[in-house]
C-alpha positions in Angstrom: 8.4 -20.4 2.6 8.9 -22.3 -0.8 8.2 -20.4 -3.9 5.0 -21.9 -4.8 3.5 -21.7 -1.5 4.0 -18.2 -2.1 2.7 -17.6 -5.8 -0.3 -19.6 -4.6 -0.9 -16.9 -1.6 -0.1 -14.0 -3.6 -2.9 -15.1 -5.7 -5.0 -16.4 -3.4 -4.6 -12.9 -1.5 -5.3 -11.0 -4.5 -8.8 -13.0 -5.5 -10.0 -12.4 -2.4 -9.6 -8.7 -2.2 -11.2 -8.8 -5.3 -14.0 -10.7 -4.1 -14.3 -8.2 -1.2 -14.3 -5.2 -3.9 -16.8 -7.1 -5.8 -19.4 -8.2 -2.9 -19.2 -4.5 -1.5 -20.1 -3.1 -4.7 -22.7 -5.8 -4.9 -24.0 -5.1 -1.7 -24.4 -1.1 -1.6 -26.7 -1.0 -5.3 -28.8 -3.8 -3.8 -31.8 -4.3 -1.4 -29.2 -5.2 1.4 -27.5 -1.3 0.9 -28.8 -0.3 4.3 -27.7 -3.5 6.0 -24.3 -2.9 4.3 -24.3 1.1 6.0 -25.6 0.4 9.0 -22.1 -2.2 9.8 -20.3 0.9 8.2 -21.8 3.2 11.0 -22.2 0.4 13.7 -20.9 2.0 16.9 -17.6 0.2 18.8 -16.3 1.1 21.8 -13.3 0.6 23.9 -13.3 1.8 27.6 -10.7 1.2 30.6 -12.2 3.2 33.9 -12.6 7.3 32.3 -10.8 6.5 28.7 -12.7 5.8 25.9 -12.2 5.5 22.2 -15.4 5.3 20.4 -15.7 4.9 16.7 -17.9 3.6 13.9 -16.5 0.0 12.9 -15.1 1.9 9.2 -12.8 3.9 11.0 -11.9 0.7 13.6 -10.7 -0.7 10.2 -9.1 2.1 8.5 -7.3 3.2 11.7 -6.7 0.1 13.6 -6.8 -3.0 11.2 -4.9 -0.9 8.8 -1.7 -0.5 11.3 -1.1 -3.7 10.7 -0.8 -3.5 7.1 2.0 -0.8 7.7 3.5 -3.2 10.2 3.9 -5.4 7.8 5.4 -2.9 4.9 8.0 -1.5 7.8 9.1 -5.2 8.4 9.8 -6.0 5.0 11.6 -2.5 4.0 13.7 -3.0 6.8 14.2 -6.7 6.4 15.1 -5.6 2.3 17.6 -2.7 3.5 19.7 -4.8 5.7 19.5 -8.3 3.5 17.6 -8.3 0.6 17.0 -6.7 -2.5 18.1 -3.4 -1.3 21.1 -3.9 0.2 23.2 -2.5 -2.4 23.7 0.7 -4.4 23.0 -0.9 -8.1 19.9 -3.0 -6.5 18.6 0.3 -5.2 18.2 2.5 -8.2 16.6 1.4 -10.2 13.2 0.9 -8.1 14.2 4.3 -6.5 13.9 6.1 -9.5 11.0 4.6 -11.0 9.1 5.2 -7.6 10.4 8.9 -7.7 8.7 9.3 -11.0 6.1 7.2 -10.3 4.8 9.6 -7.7 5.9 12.7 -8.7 4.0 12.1 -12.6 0.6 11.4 -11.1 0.8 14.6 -8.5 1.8 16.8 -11.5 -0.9 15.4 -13.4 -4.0 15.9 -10.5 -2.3 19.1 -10.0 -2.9 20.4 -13.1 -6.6 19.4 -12.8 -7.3 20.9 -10.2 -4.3 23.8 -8.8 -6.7 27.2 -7.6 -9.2 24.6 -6.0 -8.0 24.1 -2.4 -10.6 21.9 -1.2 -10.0 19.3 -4.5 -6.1 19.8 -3.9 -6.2 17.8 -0.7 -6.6 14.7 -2.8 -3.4 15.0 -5.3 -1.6 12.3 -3.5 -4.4 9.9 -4.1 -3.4 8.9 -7.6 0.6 8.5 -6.1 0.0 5.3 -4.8 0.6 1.8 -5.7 -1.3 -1.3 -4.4 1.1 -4.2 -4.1 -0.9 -6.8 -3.4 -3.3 -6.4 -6.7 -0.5 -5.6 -8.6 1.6 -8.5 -7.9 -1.2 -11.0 -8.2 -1.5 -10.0 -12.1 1.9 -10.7 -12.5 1.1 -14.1 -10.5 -1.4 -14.6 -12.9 0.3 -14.0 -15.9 2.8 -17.4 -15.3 6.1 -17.4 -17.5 5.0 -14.8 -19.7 6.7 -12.4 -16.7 10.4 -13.1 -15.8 10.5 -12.9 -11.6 12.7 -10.1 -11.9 9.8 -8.0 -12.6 8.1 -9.2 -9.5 11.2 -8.1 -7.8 11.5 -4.9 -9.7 7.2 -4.3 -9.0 8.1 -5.5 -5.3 10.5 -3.0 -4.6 9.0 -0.1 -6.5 5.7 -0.8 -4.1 8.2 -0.6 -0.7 9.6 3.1 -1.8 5.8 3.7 -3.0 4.4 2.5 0.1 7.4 4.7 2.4 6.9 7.7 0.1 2.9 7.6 1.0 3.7 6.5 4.9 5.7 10.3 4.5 3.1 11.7 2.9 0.4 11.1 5.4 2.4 12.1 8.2 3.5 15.4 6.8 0.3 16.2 4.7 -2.4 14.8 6.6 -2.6 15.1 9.9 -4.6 16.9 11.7 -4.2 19.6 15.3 -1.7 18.4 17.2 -2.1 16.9 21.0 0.8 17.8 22.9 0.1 15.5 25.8 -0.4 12.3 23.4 2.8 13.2 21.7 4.6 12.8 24.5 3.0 9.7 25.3 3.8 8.5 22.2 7.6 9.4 21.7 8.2 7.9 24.8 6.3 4.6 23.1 9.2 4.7 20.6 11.8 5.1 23.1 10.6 1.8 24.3 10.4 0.9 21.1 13.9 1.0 20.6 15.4 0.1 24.1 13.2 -3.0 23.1 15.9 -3.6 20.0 19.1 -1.9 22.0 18.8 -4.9 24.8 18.1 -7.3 21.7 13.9 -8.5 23.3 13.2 -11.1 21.1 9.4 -11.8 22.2 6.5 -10.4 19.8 4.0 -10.1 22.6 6.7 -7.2 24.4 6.3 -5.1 21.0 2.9 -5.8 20.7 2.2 -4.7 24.1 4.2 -1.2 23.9 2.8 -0.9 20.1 -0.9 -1.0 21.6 -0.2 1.7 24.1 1.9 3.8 21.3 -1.0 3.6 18.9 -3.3 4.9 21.4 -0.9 7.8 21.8 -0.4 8.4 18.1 -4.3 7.7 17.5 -5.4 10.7 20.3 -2.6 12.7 19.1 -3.8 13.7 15.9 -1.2 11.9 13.6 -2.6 9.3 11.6 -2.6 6.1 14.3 -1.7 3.6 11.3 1.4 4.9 11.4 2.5 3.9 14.8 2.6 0.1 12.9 5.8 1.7 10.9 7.5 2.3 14.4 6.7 -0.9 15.9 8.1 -2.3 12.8 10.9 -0.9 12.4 11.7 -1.7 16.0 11.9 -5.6 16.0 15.9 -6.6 16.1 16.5 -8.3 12.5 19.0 -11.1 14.1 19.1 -12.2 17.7 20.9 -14.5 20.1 18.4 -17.1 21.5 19.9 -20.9 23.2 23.1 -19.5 21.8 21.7 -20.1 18.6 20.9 -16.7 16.0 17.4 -16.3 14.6 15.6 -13.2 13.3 12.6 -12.1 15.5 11.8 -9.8 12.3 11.7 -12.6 9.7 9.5 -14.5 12.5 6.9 -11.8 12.7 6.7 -11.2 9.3 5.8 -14.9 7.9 3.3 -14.9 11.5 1.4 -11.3 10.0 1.9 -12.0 6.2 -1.3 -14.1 5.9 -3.5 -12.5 8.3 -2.8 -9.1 6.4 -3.0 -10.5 2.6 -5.9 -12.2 3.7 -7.5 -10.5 6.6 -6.7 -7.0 6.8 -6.6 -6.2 3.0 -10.0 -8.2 2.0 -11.6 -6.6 5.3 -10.4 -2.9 3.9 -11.5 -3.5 0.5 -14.9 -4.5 1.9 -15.8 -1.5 3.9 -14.3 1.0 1.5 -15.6 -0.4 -2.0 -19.2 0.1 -1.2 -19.9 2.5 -4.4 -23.3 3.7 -4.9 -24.0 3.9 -8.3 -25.7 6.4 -9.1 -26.5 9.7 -11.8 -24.4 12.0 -9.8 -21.6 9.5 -8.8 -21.2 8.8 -12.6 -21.2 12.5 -13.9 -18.7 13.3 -11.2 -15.9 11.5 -12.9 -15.4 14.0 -15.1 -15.0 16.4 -12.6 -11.2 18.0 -12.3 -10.6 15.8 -9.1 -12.0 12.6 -10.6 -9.8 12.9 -14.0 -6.9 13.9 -12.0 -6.9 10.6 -10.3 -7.8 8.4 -13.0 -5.6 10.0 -15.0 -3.0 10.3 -12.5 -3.6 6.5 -11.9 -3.3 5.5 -16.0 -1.2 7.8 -17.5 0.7 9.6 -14.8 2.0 6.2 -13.2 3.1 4.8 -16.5 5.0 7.9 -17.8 6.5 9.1 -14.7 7.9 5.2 -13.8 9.0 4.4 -17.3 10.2 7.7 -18.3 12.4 8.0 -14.7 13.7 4.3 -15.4 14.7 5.0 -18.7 16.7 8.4 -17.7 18.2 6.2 -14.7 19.6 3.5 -17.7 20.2 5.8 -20.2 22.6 7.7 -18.0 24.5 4.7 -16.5 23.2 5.1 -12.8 21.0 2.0 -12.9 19.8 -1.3 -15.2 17.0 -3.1 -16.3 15.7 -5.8 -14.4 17.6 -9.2 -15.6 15.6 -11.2 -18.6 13.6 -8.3 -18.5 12.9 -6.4 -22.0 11.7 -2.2 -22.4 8.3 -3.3 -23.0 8.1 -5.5 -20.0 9.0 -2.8 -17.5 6.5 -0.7 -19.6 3.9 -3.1 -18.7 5.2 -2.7 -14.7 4.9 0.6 -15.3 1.4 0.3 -16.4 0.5 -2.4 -13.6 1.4 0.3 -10.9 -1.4 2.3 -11.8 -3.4 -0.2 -9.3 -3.3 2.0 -6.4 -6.6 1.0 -4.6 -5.4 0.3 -1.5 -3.5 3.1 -0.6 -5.4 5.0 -2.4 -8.1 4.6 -1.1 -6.7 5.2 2.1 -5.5 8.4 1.6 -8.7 9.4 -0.1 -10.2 8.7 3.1 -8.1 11.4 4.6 -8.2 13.9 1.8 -11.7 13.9 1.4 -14.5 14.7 4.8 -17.1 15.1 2.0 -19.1 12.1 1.2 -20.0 12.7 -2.1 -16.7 13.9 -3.2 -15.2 10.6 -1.3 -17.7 8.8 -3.3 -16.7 10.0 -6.4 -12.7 9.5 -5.5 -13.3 6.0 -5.0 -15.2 5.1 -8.1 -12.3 7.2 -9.4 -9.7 5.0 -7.8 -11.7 1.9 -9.2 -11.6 2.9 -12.7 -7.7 4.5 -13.2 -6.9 1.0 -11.2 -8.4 -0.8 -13.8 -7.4 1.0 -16.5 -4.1 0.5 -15.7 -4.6 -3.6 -14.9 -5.9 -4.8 -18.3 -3.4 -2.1 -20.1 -0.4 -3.8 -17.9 -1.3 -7.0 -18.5 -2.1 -7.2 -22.2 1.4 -5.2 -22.6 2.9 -8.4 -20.7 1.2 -10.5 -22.2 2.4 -9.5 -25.7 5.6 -9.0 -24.6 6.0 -12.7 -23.3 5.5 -13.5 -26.8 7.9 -11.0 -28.1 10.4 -12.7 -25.7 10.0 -16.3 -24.8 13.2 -17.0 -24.3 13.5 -14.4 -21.3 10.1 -16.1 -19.5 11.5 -19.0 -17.3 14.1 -17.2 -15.0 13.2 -17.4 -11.2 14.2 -15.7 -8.3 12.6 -16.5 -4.4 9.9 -14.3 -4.2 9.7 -12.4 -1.1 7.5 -13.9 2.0 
């Protein structure tokens, strides 16, 4: 993939999940709000002989569609580990750090809202997340006035993000264990991996034993998106094939990449932006658990990444990104305060309530964007302040 092929998809990806946010929201305070609740709630079922899985088409979307969205993020940590970006010590810390902080600041901060209130403490990872995909189309967007080593910089901050929140999930949110499925399922990863140990290079055998393993994770009470980070992290990253070597990883990644950025992440912002509008909906966000996140979102996300950054440089262990000024990773810093997505997501599983899942959405909305006007007028000054630093290019990831 050429480099403007992939600024143009970037932003092509993020318009349209903004034009999915935007026609939900449109559609749930209109006339057509019942037609947009009733494909919430419409009924889907999958049956072979006495097994059944029966769910509204929402959760279809947030626990199916969404696996492959963590597909996706498992290929490209992995593919960045071995080969990329974070292959060495130096090109580690930096990110590391400023994804430590990044999460850590924003929990502190909802925390403090809301500690004594167990049922409002569920949410305190919400406002720990960053969405890549928004975030990295207002860099896009803002041309030369951003040096491409902050898209590398925001790139790999949003791959520890999006690991830290795939832990997360699987430690703090999942629900009564199933023995029986979880036995199922680790034996899905164990042919998971004696699908990389005897080097299978076709998709369609992963995809195959990652169907059956998500079943296994999805009845087994741990969230079933997660079963996409296995299958992921399965798929060999070179391979022998006509005695020639190829990467079956790099292969399924440039196959997924557009049907997530432009499928899966439009279709999720759709069903989950639906925000009723309405007296109690707006009061609510002054509620503990709705400044928590928004706060968490603006303020936590930019203190916790900038402060942990500058500690990391400050004390030798790491750098700044190359071409790349204070006030420009300030302006990262702000920019990964856009955590719909995830954040959404794990709302989702924080919250059974509707009305207080109501309430962390439009939350979600507003700290998001907060944080994308404040990030982006911060870069945009600070391409002024430093012209000389904007024309610096590095290949984008695919």
């Amino acid at each position: 993939m050429g480099i403007k092929y992939l600024s143009r998809s970037q932003k092509v990806a993020g318009l349209t999940t903004l034009a999915a946010m935007l026609l939900a929201f449109v559609l749930a305070n209109s006339p057509a709000q019942d037609w947009y609740q009733m494909i919430h709630h419409l009924p889907v079922n999958a049956q072979v002989g006495t097994f059944a899985i029966d769910k509204p088409l929402i959760l279809w979307i947030n626990d199916g569609l969404m696996t492959f969205f963590f597909l996706l993020i498992a290929l490209e940590l992995k593919r960045e580990v071995l080969e990329g970006r974070l292959s060495t010590y130096k090109s580690i810390a930096t990110p590391v750090f400023a994804a430590l902080g990044g999460m850590a600041a924003p929990a502190l901060i909802y925390t403090a809202f809301n500690l004594g209130d167990p049922m409002a403490m569920r949410g305190w990872a919400i406002p720990t997340a960053t969405d890549t995909v928004l975030a990295l189309t207002v860099l896009v967007l803002l041309g030369a006035r951003a040096p491409s080593s902050l898209k590398v910089f925001l790139i790999a901050l949003a791959i520890f993000d999006d690991l830290g929140a795939i832990l997360i999930i699987a430690l703090f949110y999942t629900e009564q264990l199933a023995t029986p499925s979880l036995v199922m399922a680790a034996f899905g990863i164990a042919a998971l991996i004696g699908l990389n140990v005897f080097s299978v290079t076709r998709n369609a055998a992963y995809a195959i034993v990652g169907l059956l393993l998500w079943v296994a994770v999805l009845k087994s009470g741990v969230h079933a998106t997660l079963a996409g980070v296995a299958i992921g992290l399965a798929i060999p990253m070179k391979a022998r094939k006509n005695g020639k070597f190829f990467s079956p990883l790099r292969e399924a990644e440039h196959q997924l990449y557009p049907w997530v950025a432009l499928g899966v992440v439009p279709a999720f912002a759709f069903f989950n932006s639906g925000i009723v509008l309405s007296a109690s909906t707006v009061t609510a966000l002054v509620s503990p658990a709705s400044l928590g996140i928004v706060l968490g979102l603006f303020v936590g996300k930019q203190l916790g990444i900038f402060g942990a950054v500058w500690l990391a440089v400050r004390s030798g262990v790491a750098k700044l990104p190359d071409g790349a000024g204070w006030w420009q990773v300030y302006g990262v810093a702000l920019l990964a305060g856009i955590g719909f997505t995830m954040s959404l997501f794990i709302a989702g599983l924080a919250f059974a309530d509707p009305d207080v899942f109501r309430s962390a959405r439009l939350s979600v909305v507003v700290g998001s964007l907060l944080s994308a006007v404040g990030g982006a007028a911060v870069l945009w000054l600070a391409g002024h302040r430093q012209p000389g630093t904007a024309g610096k290019r590095v290949e984008p990831i695919p």
